[in-house]
Structures are given as structure tokens and as C-alpha cells.
N, C-alpha and C positions, 0 to 999 in steps of 0.2 A: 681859595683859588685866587688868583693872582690875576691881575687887569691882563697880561699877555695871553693866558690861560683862557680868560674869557671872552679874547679877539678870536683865539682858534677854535673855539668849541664850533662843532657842528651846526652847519645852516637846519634850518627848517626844513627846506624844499630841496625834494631833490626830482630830480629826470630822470627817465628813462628812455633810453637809445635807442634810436634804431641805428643797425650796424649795415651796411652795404657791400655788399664785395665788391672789392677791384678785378676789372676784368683781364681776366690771365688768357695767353693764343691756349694755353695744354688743358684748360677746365672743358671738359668734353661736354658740358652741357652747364645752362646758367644758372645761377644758384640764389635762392630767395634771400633776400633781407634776414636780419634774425635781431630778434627782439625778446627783453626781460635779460640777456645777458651781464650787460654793464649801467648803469645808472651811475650821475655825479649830481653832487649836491652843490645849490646853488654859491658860488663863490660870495665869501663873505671879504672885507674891504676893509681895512681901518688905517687913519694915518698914524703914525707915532709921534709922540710927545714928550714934552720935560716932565710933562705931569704925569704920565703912566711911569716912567724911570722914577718920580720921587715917591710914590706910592708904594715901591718894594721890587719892583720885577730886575734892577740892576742899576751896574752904576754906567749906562748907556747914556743920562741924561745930556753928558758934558761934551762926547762927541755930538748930538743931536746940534746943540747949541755952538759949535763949533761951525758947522755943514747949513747953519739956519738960514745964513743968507743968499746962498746957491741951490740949497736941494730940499727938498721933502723925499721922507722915508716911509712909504706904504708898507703894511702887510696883507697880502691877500693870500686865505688859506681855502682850502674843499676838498672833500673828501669823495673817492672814486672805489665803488662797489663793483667787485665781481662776482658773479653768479656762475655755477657751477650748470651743465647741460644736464638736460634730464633725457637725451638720446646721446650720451656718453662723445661727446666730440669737446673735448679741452680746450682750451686757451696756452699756447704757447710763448706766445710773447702778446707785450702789446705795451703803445706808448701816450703818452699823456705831453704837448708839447703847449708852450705859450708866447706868443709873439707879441712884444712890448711896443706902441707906440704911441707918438707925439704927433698927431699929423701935421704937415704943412711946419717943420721945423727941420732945422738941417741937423746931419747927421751929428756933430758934435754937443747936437741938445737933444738927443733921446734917452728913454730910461733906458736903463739896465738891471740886468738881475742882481742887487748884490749879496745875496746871497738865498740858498734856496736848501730845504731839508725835505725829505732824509737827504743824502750824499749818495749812500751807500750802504747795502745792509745785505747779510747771507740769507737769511730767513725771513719773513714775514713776521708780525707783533701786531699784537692787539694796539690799536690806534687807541693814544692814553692823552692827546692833546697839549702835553706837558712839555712846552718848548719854553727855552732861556734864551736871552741874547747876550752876547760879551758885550763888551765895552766899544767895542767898533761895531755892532750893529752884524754881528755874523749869526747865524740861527743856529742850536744844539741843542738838538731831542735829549730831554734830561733822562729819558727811560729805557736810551738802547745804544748799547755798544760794539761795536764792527772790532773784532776779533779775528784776524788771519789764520787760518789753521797754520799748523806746522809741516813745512815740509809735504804740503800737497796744492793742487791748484787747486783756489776758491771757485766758486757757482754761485756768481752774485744773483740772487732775488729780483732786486730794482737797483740800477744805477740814475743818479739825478747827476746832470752835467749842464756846461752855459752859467754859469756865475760869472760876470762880469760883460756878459753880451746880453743882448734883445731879443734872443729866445732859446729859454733856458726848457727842456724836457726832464721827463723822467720815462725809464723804459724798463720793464718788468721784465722777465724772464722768467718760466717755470720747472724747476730741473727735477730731477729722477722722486726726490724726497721732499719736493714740496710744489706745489698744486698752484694753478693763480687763482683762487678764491677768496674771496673776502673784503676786507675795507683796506685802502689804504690812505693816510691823511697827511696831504700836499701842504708845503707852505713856500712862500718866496716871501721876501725882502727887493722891496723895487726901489730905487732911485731917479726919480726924477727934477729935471729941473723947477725952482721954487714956481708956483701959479701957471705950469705949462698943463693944460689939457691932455689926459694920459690912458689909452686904453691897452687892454687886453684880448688878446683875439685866441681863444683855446682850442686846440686840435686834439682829436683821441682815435687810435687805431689799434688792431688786434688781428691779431692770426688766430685761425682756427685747426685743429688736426681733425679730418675724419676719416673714416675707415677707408673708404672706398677714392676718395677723391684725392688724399693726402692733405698739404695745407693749404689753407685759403686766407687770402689777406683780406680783409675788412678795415671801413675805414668808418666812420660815425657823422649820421645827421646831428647835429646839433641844434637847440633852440633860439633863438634870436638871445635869450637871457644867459646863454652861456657861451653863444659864438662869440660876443662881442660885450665885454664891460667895462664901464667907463668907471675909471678909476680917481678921477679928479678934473 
């Protein structure tokens, strides 16, 4: 296993949510919290180095060292569980968003995302932790490939967007042939400026389908340990 490998491996701790509905005028009657749905595992945080690049993970060491005297490069990965209903009401979308900041610094000294995996993907995978970086510091899932069907339109799974801004999402969708259940394992690449104090503020939301009601947007309490983590 490889020092990158063993920044992204899964936290310990993980959460469990409670979910809130957003109040819609057409829900004819209010709808209780729901809980055991989604759990996120505590976000894990590591900076990058010359020394994790000379150790094998790539040859990323020489941009690091290049960007040394303006930026630090965080990675911060966690992993987001969905749970299937046991009174048959699915998950139709739902999103996973993270807002970067620097407090009390002006706008041209905040982090940004640069770069954030998956991208893009048709289907779900088994979450295998196996991420590489190129030589600029960009993230590439070694173990899954986006593939365009031919001559039909795609039904992307999760799309991840916001590379290069301060808050970068990702947002699942669940089509005809595949379900939102299961794990799936986030990572970003932040950039911030060298020695600036740098958090993270994470937001998670989810629709629901039920029989009787149609959909229901939900939005998630979070814990003080995942609303808000300080990254440096």
C-alpha cells in the first residue's frame, strides 16, 4: 500500500444522520425526521509532501516544491454510506457539498478545490481507496473507468463538479438500473495559501420517493465533527 493509499483509507468513526425534511406549501401533512439512512465517516486530513512523492506514490514531488513557497496541498478524503429503507421509499438523488475557507482573508487568498475524484462515473464500485496523483497534483481513481456508451445518452450515477472554486459538490443520482445504496469514497485536493488557517464546512442532502407523498427533500443535521473541520 502506498503512503496515498493510506491517507485515503477509511476513518474509524463514522455518523449517523439525521435527515430533516424541507418544508414544501404541497406536503399535506409534516413529515418526521428519518434516521439510519446515510452515515459519513469522519473526514480524514493529511498535507502532502516531497517525502510521501519520494517514497513511490509519483513523480508529484517537484510540482510540490515548485508551489512551496505560496501554497500547501491538503488531502482530505470520507466516505458516505447509503442505506436502503426497510418501508421501500428510495433515495433518488442526493448531494454531498463542501465549502472551503480562510476566514478573515480576502478573496484572492482562499482555498480552492484543486482537484476532487470521482469526476464522473455511470455506475457505482466498490470503494477500493486506490487513488494516484499526476505530476500536477490532479486525483485518478486507479480502479475505474467512465466509459460513454455508444450512440445513447449516459445516466450518470454521481457527478463531482467545482474544481477550481471553494465549493466543490458531488451529486448522486439513481436511475432505472441502479439503486443509491452503499458506500461511496470522496476525496479533494485543496490548495491553500502557505500558513493560512483553512476549514471545511460539509453540507449533505437527499430526496426521498414515497408512495403516497411523491418526493421529499431532505436536508441533514450534522455534528459539530463533520459540520466544520479545520484543516490547518
Amino acid at each position: 500500500m502506498t503512503s496515498l493509499d493510506r491517507l485515503t483509507a477509511k476513518a474509524a468513526t463514522s455518523y449517523d444522520l439525521t435527515l430533516v425534511p424541507t418544508l414544501l406549501l404541497q406536503t399535506p401533512t409534516p413529515q418526521p425526521p428519518l434516521t439510519g439512512r446515510i452515515s459519513l465517516g469522519a473526514p480524514v486530513v493529511r498535507p502532502l509532501t516531497g517525502m510521501q512523492a519520494a517514497e513511490g506514490d509519483g513523480d508529484w514531488g517537484d510540482f510540490l516544491e515548485s508551489q512551496s513557497a505560496q501554497y500547501d496541498y491538503l488531502l482530505l478524503s470520507l466516505v458516505c454510506s447509503f442505506r436502503p429503507s426497510p418501508e421501500g421509499a428510495p433515495f433518488t438523488n442526493a448531494g454531498i457539498g463542501v465549502r472551503l475557507e480562510a476566514p478573515g482573508q480576502p478573496a484572492e487568498r482562499q482555498p480552492i478545490a484543486w482537484s476532487i475524484s470521482p469526476k464522473k462515473r455511470a455506475v457505482p464500485v466498490v470503494p477500493s481507496g486506490s487513488l494516484t496523483l499526476t505530476a500536477n497534483l490532479m486525483l485518478v481513481d486507479a480502479g475505474v473507468e467512465f466509459t460513454p456508451y455508444q450512440g445513447g445518452r449516459e445516466e450518470l450515477f454521481v457527478v463531482g463538479m467545482g474544481e477550481r472554486d471553494s465549493d466543490p459538490e458531488w451529486r448522486f443520482a439513481a436511475t432505472p438500473d441502479t439503486h443509491l445504496v452503499g458506500d461511496e469514497s470522496l476525496a479533494l485536493i485543496i490548495r491553500t495559501p502557505v500558513g493560512v488557517p483553512t476549514q471545511a464546512h460539509i453540507t449533505v442532502a437527499a430526496t426521498v420517493k414515497k408512495r403516497r407523498l411523491g418526493l421529499i427533500p431532505y436536508r441533514a443535521e450534522l455534528p459539530p465533527a463533520l459540520r466544520t473541520v479545520d484543516l490547518q
